[in-house]
DRENPA-3360 file (N, C-alpha, C; in nm, 2 decimals, always signed):
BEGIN
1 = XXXXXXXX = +0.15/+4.29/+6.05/+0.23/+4.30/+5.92/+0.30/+4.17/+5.89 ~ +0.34/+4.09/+5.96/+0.43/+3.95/+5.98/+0.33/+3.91/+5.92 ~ +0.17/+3.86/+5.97/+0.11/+3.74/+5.88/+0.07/+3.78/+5.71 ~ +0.10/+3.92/+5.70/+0.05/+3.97/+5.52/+0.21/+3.88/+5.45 ~ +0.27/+3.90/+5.53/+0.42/+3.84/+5.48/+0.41/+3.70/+5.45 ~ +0.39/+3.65/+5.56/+0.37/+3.50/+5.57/+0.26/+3.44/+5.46 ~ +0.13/+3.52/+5.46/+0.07/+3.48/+5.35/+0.12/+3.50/+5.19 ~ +0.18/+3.58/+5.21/+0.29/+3.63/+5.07/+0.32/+3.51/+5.03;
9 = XXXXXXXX = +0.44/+3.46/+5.12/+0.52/+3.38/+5.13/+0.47/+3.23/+5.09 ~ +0.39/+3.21/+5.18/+0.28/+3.10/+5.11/+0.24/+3.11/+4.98 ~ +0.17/+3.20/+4.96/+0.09/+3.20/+4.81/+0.22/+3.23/+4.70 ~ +0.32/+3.28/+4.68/+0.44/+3.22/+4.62/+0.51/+3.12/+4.61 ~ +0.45/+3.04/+4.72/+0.56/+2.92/+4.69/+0.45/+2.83/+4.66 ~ +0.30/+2.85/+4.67/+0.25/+2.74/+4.60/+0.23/+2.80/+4.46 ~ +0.25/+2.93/+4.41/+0.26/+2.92/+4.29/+0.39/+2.89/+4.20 ~ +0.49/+2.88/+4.26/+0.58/+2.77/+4.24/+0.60/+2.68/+4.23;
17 = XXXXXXXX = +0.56/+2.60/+4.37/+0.54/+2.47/+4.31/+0.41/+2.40/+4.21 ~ +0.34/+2.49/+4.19/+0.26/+2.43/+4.11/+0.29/+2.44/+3.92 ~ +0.36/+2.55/+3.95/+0.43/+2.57/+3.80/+0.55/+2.49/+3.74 ~ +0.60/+2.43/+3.88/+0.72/+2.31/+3.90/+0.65/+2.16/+3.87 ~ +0.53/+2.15/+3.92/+0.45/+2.03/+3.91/+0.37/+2.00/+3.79 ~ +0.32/+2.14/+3.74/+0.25/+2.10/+3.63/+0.28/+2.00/+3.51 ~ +0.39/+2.03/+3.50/+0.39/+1.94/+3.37/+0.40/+1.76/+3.39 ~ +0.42/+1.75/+3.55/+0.41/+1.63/+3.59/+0.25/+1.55/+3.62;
25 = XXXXXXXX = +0.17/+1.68/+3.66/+0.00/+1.62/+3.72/-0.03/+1.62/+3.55 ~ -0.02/+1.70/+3.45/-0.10/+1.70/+3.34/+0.00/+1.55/+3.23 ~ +0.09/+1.50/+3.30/+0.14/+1.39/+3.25/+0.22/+1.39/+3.14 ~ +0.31/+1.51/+3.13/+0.36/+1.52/+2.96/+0.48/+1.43/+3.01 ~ +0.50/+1.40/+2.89/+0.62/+1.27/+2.90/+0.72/+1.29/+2.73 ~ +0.83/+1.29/+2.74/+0.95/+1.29/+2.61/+0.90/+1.18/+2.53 ~ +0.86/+1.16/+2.43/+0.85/+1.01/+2.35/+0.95/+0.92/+2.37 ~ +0.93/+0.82/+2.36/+1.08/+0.69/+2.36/+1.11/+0.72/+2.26;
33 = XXXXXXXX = +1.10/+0.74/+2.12/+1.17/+0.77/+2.03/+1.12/+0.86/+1.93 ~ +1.17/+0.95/+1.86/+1.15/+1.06/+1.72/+1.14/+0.95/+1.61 ~ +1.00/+0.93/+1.54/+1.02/+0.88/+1.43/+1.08/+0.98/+1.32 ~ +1.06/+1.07/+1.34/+1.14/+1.22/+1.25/+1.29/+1.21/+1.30 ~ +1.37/+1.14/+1.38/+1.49/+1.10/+1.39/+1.56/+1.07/+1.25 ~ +1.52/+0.97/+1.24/+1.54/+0.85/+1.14/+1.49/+0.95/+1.00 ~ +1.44/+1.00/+1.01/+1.40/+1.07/+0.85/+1.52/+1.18/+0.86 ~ +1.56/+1.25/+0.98/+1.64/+1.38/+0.95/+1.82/+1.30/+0.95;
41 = XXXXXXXX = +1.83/+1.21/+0.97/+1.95/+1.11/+1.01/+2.01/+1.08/+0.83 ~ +1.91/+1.03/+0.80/+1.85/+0.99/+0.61/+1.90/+1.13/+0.56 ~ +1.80/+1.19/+0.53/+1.83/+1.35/+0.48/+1.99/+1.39/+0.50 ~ +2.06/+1.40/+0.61/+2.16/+1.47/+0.63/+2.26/+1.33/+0.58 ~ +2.24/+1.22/+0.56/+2.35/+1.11/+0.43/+2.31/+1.15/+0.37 ~ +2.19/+1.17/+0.26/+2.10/+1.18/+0.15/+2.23/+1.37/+0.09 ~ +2.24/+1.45/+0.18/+2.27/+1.53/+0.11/+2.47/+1.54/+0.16 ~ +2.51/+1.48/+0.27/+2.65/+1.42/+0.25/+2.70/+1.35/+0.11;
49 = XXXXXXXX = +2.59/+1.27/+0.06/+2.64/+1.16/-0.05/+2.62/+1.29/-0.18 ~ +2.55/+1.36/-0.17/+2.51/+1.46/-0.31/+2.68/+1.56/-0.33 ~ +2.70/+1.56/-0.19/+2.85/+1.68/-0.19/+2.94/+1.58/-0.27 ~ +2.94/+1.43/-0.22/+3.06/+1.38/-0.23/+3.10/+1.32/-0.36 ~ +2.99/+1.31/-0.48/+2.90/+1.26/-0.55/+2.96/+1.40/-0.66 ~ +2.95/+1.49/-0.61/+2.93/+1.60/-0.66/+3.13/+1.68/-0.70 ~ +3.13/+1.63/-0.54/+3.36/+1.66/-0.53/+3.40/+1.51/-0.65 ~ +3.35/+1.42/-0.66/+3.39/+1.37/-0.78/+3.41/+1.40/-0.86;
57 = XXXXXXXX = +3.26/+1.48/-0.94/+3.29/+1.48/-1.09/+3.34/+1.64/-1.08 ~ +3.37/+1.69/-0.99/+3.42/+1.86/-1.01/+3.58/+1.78/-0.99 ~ +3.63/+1.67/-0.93/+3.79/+1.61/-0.93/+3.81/+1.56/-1.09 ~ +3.72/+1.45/-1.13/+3.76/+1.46/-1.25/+3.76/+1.59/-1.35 ~ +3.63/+1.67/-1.36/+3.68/+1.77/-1.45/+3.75/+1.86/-1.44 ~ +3.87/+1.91/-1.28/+3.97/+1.93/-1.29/+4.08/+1.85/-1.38 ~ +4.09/+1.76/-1.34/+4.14/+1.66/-1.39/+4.19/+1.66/-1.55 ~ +4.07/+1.59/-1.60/+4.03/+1.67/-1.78/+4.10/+1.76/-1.80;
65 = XXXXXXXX = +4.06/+1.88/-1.71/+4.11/+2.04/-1.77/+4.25/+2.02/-1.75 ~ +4.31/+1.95/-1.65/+4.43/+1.98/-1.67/+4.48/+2.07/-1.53 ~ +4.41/+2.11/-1.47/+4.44/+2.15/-1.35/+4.48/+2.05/-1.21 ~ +4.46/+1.91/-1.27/+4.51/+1.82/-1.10/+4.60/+1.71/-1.23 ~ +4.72/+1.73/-1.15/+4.77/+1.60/-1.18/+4.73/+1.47/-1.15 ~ +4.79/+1.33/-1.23/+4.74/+1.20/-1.20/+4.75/+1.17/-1.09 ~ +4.88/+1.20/-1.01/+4.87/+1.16/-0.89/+4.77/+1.19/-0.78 ~ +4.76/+1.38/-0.76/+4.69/+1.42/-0.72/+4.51/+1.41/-0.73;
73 = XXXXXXXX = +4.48/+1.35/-0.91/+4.39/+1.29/-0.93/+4.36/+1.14/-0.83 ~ +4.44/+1.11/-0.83/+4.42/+0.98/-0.81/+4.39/+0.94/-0.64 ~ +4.47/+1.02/-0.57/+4.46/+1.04/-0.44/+4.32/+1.11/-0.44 ~ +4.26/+1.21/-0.46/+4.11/+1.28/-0.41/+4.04/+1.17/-0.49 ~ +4.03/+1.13/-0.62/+3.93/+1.07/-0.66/+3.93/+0.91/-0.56 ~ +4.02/+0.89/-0.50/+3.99/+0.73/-0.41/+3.95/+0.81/-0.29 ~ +3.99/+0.88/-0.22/+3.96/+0.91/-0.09/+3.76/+0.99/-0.14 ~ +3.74/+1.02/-0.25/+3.62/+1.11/-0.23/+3.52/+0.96/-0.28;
81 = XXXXXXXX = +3.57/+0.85/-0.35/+3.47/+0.73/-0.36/+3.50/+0.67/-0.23 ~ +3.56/+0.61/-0.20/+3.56/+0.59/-0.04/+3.46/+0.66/+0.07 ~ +3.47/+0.73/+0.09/+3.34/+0.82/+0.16/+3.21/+0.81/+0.10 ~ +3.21/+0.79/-0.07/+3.06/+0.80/-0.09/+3.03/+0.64/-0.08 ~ +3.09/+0.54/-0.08/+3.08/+0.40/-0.07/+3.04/+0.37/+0.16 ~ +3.15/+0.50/+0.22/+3.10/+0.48/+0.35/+2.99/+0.53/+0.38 ~ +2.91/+0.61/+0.35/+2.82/+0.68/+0.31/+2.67/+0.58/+0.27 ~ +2.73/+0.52/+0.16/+2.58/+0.44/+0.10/+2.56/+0.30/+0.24;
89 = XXXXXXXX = +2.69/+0.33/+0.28/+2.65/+0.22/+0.38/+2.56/+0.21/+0.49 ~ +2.62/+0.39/+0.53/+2.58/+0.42/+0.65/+2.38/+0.43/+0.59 ~ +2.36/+0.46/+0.48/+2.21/+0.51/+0.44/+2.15/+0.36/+0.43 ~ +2.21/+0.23/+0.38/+2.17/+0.10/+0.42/+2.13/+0.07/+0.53 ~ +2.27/+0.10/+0.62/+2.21/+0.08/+0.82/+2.09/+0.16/+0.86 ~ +2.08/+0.25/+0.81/+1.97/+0.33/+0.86/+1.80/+0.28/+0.81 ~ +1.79/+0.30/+0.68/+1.68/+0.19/+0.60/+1.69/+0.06/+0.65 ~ +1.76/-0.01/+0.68/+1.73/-0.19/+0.73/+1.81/-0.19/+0.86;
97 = XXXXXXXX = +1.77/-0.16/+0.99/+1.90/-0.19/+1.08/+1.96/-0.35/+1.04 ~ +2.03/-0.36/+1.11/+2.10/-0.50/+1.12/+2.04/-0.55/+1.22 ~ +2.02/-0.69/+1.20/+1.91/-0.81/+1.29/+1.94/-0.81/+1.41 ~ +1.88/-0.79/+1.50/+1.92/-0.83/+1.64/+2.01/-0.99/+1.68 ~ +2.11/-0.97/+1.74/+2.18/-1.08/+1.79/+2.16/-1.16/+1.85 ~ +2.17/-1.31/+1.80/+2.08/-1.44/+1.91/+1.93/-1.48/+1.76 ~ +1.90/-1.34/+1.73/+1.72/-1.38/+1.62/+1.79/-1.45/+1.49 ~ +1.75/-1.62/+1.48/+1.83/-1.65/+1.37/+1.73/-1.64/+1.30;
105 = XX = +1.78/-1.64/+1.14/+1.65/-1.62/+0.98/+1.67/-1.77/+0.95 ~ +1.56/-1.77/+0.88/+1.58/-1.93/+0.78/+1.60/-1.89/+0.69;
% end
């Protein structure tokens, strides 16, 4: 009875380890990089700048109507361009990184 065990025991643990190994013998590997990174990075400024873009002109036509004072105007309307100006920036760095340090341009 001990060696049906023992063979058990074996034939479990090499199906173990081979189900532990496989992904290593058949060579899968993580890519160095997501070029779909960089597109979903885009997209998610792309629809940040649309909200912010958007709390503007819904600040001013509070505004108009009469519902936000100037002060109160004046505070959301700088704080909500501010963000869409940090915003166009961040979507600049992303489309052109910035030059590697030391690589001079003519």
């Amino acid at each position: 009875m001990t060696i049906v065990v023992v063979i058990l025991l074996v034939l479990v643990f090499l199906l173990a380890a081979s189900v532990i190994a496989w992904p290593i013998v058949r060579g899968d590997q993580l890519p160095d990089e997501d070029p779909a990174g960089v597109g979903n990075e885009i997209q998610r400024v792309e629809e940040d700048l649309e909200r912010t873009l958007a709390s503007i002109k819904e600040i001013a036509f509070d505004h108009a109507s009469g519902h936000l004072s100037d002060e109160d105007f004046s505070a959301l309307d700088a704080d909500e361009r501010a963000h869409a100006i940090e915003l166009l920036r961040e979507r600049e760095g992303i489309e052109r990184p910035a030059p590697e340090e030391g690589s001079a341009e003519s």
